[in-house]
KOLBA-389212 format. One record per residue (C-alpha): residue in one letter; x, y, z. Coordinates in steps of 0.5 Angstrom, whole numbers, plus 500, padded with zeros to 3 digits. Layout:
# KOLBA-389212
node rest = A, u = X, v = Y, w = Z
...
***
This chain:
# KOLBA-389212
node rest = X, u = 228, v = 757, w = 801
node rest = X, u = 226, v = 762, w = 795
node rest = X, u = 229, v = 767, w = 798
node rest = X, u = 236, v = 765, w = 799
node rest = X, u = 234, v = 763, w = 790
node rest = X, u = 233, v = 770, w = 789
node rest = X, u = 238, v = 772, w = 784
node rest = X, u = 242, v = 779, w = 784
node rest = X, u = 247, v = 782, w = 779
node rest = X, u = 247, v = 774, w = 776
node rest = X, u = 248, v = 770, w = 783
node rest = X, u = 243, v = 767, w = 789
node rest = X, u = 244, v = 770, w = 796
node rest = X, u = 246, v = 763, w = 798
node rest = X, u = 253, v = 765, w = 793
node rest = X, u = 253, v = 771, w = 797
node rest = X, u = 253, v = 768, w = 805
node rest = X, u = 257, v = 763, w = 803
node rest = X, u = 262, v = 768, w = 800
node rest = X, u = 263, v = 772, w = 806
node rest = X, u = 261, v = 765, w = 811
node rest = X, u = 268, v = 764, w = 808
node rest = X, u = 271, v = 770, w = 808
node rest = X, u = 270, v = 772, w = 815
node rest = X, u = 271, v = 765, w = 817
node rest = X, u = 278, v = 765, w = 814
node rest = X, u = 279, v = 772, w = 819
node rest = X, u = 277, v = 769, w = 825
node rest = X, u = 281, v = 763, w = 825
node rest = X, u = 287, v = 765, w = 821
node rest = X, u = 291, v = 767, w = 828
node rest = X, u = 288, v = 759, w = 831
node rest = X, u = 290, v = 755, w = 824
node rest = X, u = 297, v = 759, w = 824
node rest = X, u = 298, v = 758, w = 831
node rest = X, u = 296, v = 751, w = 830
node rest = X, u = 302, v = 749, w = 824
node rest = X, u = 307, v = 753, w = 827
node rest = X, u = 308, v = 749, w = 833
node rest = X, u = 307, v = 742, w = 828
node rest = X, u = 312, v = 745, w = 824
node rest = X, u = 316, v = 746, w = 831
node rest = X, u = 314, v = 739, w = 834
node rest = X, u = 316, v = 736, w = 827
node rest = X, u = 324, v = 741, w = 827
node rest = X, u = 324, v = 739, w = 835
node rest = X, u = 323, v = 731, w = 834
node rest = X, u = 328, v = 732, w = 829
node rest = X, u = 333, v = 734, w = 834
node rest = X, u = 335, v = 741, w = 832
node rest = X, u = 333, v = 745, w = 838
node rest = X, u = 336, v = 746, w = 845
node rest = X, u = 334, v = 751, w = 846
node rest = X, u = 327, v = 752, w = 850
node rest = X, u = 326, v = 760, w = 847
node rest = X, u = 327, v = 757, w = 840
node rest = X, u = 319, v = 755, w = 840
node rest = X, u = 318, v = 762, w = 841
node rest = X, u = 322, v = 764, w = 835
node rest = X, u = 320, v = 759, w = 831
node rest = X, u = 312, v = 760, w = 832
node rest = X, u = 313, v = 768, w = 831
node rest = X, u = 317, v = 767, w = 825
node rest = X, u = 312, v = 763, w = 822
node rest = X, u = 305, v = 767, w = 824
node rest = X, u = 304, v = 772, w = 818
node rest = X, u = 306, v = 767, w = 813
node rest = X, u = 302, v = 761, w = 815
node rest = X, u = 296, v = 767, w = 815
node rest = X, u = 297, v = 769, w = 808
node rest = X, u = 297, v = 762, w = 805
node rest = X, u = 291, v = 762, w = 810
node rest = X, u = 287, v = 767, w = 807
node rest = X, u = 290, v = 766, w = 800
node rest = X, u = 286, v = 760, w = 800
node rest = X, u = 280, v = 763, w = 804
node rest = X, u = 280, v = 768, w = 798
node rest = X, u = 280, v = 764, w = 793
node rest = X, u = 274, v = 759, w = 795
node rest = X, u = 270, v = 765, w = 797
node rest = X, u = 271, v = 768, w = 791
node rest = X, u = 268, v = 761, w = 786
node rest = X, u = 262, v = 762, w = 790
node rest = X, u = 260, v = 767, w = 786
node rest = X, u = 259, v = 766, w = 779
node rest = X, u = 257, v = 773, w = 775
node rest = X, u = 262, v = 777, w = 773
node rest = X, u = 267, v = 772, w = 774
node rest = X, u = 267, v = 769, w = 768
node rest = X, u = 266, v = 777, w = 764
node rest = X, u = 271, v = 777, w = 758
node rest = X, u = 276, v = 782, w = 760
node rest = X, u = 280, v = 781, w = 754
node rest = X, u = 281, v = 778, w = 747
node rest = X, u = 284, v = 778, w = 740
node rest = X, u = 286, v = 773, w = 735
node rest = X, u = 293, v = 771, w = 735
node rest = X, u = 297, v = 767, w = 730
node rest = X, u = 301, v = 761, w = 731
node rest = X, u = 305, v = 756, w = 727
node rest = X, u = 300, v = 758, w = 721
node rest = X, u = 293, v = 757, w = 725
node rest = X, u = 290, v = 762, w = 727
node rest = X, u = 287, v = 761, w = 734
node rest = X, u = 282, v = 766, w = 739
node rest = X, u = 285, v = 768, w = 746
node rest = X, u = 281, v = 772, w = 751
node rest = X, u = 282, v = 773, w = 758
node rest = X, u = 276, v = 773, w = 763
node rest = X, u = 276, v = 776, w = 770
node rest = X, u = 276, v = 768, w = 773
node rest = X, u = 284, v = 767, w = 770
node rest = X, u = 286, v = 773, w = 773
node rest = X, u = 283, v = 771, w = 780
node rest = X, u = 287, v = 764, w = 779
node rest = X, u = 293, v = 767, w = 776
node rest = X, u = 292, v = 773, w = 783
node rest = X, u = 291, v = 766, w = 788
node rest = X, u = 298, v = 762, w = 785
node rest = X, u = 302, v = 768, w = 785
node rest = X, u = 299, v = 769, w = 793
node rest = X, u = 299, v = 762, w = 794
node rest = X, u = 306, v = 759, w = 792
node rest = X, u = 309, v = 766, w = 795
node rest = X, u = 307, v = 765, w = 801
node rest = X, u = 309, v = 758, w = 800
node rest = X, u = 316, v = 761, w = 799
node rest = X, u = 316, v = 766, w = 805
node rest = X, u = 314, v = 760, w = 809
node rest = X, u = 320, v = 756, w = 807
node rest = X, u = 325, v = 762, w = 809
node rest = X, u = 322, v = 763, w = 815
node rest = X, u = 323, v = 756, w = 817
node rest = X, u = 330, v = 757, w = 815
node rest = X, u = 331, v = 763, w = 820
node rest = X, u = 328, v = 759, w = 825
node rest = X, u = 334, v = 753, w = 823
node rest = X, u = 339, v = 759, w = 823
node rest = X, u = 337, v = 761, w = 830
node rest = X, u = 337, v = 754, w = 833
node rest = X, u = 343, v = 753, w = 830
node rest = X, u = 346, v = 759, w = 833
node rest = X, u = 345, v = 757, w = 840
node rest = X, u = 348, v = 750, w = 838
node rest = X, u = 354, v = 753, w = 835
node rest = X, u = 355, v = 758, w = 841
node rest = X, u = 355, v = 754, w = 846
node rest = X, u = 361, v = 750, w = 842
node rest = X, u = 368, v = 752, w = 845
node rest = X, u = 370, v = 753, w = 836
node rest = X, u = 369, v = 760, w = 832
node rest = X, u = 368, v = 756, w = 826
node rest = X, u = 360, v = 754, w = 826
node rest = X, u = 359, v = 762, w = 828
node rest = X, u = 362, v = 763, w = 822
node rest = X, u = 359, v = 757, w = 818
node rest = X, u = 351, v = 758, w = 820
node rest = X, u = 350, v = 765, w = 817
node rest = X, u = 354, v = 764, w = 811
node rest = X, u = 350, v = 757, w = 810
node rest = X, u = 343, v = 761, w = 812
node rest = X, u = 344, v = 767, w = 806
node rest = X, u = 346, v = 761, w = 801
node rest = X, u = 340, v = 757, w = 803
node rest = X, u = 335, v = 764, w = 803
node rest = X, u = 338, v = 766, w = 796
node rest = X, u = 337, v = 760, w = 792
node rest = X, u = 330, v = 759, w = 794
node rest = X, u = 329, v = 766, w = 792
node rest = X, u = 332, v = 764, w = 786
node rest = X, u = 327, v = 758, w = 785
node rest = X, u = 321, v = 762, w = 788
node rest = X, u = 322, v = 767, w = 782
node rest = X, u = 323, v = 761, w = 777
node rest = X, u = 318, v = 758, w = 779
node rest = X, u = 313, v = 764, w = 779
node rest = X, u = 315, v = 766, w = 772
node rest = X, u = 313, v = 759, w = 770
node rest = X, u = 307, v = 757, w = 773
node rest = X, u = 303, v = 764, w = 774
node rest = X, u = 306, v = 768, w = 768
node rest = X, u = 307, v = 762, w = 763
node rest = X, u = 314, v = 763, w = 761
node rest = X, u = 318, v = 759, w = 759
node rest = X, u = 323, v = 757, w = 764
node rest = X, u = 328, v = 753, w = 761
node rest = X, u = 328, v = 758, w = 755
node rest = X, u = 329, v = 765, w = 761
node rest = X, u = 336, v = 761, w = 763
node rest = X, u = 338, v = 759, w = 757
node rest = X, u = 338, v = 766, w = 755
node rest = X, u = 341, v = 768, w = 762
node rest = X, u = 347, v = 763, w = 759
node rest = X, u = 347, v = 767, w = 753
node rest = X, u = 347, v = 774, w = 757
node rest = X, u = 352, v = 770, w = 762
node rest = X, u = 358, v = 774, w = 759
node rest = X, u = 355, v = 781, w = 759
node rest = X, u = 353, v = 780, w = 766
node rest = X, u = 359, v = 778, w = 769
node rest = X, u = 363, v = 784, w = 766
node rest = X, u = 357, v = 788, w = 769
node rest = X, u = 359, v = 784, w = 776
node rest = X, u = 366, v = 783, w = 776
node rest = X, u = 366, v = 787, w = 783
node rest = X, u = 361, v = 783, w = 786
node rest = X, u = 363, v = 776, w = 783
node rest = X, u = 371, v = 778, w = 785
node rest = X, u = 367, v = 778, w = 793
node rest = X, u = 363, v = 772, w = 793
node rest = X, u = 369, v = 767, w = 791
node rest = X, u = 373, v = 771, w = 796
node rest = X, u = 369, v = 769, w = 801
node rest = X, u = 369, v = 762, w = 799
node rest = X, u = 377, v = 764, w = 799
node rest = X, u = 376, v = 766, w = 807
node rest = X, u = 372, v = 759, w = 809
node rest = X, u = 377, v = 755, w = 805
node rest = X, u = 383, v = 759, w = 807
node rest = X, u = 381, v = 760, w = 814
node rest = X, u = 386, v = 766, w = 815
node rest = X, u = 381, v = 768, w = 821
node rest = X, u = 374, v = 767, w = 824
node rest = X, u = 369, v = 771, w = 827
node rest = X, u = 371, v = 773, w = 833
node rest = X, u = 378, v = 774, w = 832
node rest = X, u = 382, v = 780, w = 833
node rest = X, u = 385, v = 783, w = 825
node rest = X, u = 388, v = 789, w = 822
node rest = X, u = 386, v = 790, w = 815
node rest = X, u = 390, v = 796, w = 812
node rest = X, u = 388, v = 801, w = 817
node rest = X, u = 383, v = 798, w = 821
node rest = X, u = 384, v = 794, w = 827
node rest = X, u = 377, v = 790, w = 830
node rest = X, u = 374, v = 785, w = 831
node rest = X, u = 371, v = 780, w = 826
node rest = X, u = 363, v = 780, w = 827
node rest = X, u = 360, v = 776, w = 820
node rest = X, u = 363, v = 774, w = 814
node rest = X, u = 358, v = 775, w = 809
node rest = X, u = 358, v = 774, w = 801
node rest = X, u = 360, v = 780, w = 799
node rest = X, u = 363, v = 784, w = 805
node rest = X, u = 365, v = 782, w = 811
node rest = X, u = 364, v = 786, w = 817
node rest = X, u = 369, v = 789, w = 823
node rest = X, u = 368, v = 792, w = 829
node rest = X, u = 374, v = 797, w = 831
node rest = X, u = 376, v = 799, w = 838
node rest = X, u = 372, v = 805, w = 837
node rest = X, u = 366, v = 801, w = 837
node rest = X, u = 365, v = 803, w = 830
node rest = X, u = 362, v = 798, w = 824
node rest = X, u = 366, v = 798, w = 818
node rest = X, u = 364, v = 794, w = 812
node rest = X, u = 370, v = 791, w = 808
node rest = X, u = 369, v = 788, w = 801
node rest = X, u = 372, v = 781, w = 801
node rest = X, u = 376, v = 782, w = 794
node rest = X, u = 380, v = 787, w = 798
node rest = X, u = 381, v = 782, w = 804
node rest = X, u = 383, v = 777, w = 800
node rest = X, u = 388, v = 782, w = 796
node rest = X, u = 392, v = 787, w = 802
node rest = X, u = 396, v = 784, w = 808
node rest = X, u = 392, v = 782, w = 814
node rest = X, u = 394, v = 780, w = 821
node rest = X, u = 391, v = 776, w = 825
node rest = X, u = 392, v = 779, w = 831
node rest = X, u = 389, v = 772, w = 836
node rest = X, u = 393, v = 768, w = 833
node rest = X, u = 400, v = 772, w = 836
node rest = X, u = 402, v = 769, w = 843
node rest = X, u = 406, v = 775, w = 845
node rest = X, u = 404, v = 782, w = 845
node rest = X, u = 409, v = 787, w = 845
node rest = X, u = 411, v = 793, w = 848
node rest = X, u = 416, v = 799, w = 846
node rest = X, u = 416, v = 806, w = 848
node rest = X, u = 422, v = 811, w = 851
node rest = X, u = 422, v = 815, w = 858
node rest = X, u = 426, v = 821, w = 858
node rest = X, u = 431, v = 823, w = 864
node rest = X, u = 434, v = 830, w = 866
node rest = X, u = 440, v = 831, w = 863
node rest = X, u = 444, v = 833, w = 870
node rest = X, u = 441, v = 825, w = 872
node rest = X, u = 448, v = 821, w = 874
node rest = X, u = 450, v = 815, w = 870
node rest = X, u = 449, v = 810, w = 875
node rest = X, u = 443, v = 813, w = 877
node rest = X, u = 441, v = 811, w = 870
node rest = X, u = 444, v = 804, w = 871
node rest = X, u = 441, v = 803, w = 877
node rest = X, u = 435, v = 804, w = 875
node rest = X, u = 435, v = 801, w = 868
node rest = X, u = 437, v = 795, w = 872
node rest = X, u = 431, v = 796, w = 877
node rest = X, u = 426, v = 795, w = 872
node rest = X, u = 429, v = 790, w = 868
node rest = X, u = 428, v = 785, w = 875
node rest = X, u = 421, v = 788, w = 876
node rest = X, u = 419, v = 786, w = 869
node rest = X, u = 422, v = 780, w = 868
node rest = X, u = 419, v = 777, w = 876
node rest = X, u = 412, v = 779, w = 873
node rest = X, u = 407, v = 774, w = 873
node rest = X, u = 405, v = 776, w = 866
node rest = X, u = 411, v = 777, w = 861
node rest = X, u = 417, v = 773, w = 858
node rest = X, u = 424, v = 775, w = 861
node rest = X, u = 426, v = 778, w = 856
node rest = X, u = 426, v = 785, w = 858
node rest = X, u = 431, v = 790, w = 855
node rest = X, u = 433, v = 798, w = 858
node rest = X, u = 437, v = 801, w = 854
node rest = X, u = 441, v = 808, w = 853
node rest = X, u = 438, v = 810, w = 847
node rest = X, u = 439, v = 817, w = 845
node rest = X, u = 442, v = 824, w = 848
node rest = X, u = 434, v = 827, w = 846
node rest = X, u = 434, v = 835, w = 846
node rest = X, u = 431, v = 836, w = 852
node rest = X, u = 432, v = 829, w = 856
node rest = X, u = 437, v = 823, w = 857
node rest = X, u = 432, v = 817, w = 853
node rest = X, u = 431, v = 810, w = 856
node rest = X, u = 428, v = 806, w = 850
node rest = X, u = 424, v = 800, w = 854
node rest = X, u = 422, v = 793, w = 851
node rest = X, u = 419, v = 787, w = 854
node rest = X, u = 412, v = 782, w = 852
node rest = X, u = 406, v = 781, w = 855
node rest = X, u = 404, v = 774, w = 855
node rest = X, u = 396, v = 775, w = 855
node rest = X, u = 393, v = 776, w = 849
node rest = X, u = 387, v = 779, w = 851
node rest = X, u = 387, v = 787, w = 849
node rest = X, u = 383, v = 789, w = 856
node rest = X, u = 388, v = 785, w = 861
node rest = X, u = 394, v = 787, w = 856
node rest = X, u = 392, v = 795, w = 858
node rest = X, u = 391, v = 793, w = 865
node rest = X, u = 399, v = 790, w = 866
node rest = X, u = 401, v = 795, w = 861
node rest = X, u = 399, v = 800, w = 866
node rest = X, u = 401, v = 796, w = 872
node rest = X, u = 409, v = 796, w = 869
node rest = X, u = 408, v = 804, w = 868
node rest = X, u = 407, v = 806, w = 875
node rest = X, u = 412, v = 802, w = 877
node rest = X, u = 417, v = 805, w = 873
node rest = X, u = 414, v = 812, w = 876
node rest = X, u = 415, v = 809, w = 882
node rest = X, u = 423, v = 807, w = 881
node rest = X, u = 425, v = 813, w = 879
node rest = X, u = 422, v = 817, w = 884
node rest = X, u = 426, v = 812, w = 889
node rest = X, u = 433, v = 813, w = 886
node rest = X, u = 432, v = 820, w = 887
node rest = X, u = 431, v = 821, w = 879
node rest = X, u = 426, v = 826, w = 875
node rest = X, u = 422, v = 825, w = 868
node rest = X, u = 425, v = 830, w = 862
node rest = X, u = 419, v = 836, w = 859
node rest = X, u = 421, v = 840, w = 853
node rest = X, u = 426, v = 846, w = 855
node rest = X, u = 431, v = 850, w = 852
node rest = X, u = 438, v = 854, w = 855
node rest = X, u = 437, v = 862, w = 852
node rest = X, u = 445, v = 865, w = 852
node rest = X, u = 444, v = 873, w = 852
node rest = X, u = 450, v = 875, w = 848
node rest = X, u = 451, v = 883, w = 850
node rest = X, u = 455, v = 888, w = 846
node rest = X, u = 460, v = 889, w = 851
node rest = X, u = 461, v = 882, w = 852
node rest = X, u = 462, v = 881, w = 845
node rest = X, u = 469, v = 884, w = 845
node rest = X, u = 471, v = 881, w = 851
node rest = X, u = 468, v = 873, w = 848
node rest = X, u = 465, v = 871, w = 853
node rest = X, u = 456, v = 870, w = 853
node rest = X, u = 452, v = 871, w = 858
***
């Protein structure tokens, strides 16, 4: 038709409707091709056997939806935009360059950088699909390694999921830098090798954490999940990472330990214990008989060492004259490792000392003292008052 042959601004109409025919056909079904690769990309993972859980496809699917639709409508762009011809081919940029004794002519046009535009957006949103699908492995993995009675996988999966999401950013970049910047990539990690020194002096604290981490997984001093004292935290442990390893204390606070520094300090795994103990002192009035005091000694060593949940190896000592209370120091263990049962026992034993005492007529010290009044008259006689 001699309409759709008219010519504006160097291209026919024609140019133009299939320029946006192809522009709003990759927005209308960007959301329908997405959708329609998630669940192939699922189907392929699942037929595999690498997932259990009915959520994951859910998961799966929601990961990959936005990176499928820039790869979608980078290429959608890409054709749109070579249907038209004027000013695509306009020179943008040129000059006269000289290389191994030829001189050559170099010009950049407006074409170049609409394919240099499409291969960057095309190969990122290659790479973006690639961790997302590593997400997606990570979470089924999760579930899988949840369901096992062993702590190590639920170690193992998020250290394996951030080496495999950090090496394909490595590559991601090498391969951009080659493919749409022209560089030489052999010649970049080369110069890298040349810089490797300076670098590593630059990042000794950080290379320090990350074989320290190799040390904890070779090592295995704990896993996630148990129970630690590092310096002065006490926690437990939620995730080892690269460079840190992250603890949640009994005050339900985060505390990010570099793990160079666990490595390093004195740790005590406090799992791996199959007794807790406890020690502590009961002070008594000063006018309470030693028999009452042997009676009572005797009394809780019996009840302790009944208990379903101790060792019997309970010990009642006088310990000391203290100043204001006669002192029973009291030690024993408790079999159960766990820390709320621990307290819960803990608790038990403590009201039935109370009641022990109470019923042989006995009372705790407090703090007190005995004033003596010297008066003047007394003095000379020697006798306080």
């Amino acid at each position: 038709m001699p309409l759709l042959n008219h010519v504006i601004l160097g291209n026919s109409i024609s140019n133009y409707l299939f320029f946006f025919a192809i522009l709003i056909l990759g927005l209308a079904f960007k959301r329908i091709f997405s959708n329609s690769l998630s669940k192939l990309f699922f189907r392929l993972f699942e037929g595999s056997g690498g997932s259990t859980n009915p959520n994951n496809g859910l998961v799966f699917i929601s990961l990959l939806l936005r990176p499928i639709e820039l790869l979608i409508m980078s290429i959608a762009c890409y054709l749109a935009i070579n249907q038209l011809n004027y000013p695509l081919n306009e020179v943008l940029f040129s000059r006269q360059i000289t290389k191994n004794n030829t001189l050559s002519h170099y010009e950049v046009t407006v074409i170049d950088i609409v394919d240099k535009l499409f291969l960057f957006f095309l190969i990122l949103s290659v790479f973006w699909i690639i961790l997302r699908i590593i997400d997606s492995v990570a979470h089924a993995f999760t579930h899988k390694s949840s369901l096992s009675e062993s702590k190590t996988d639920d170690q193992i999966v998020p250290f394996v999921k951030e080496l495999s999401k950090i090496t394909t950013i490595i590559i991601g970049a090498f391969t951009i830098m080659g493919i749409v910047f022209n560089l030489n990539v052999a010649t970049i990690i080369a110069g890298l090798g040349v810089g490797g020194i300076a670098i590593g002096l630059a990042a000794q604290d950080t290379l320090k954490n990350l074989l320290g981490s190799f040390t904890i997984f070779a090592d295995k001093p704990f896993v996630v999940g148990d129970n630690v004292r590092i310096d002065k935290y006490e926690g437990t442990i939620e995730k080892v990472g690269f460079r840190s390893t992250l603890l949640r204390t009994i005050d339900k606070t985060l505390v990010i330990i570099p793990n160079n520094r666990i490595i390093n300090d004195l740790l005590e795994n406090l799992t791996l214990r199959n007794l807790r103990r406890v020690k502590f002192s009961i002070g008594l009035q000063y006018d309470t008989p030693s028999a009452k005091m042997i009676a009572i000694s005797k009394e809780v060593v019996e009840f302790v060492n009944k208990h379903h949940a101790t060792s019997n190896d309970a010990l009642v000592n006088f310990d000391s004259f203290g100043e204001s209370s006669l002192d029973l120091q009291i030690r024993y263990y408790i079999e159960i490792v766990d820390y709320d049962e621990y307290m819960q026992i803990r608790e038990e034993v403590n009201y039935k000392i109370m009641d022990i005492v109470a019923r042989h007529d006995a009372h705790f010290a407090f703090p007190s003292r005995t004033v003596y009044i010297e008066h003047p008259t007394d003095k000379e006689k020697g006798s306080p008052k």
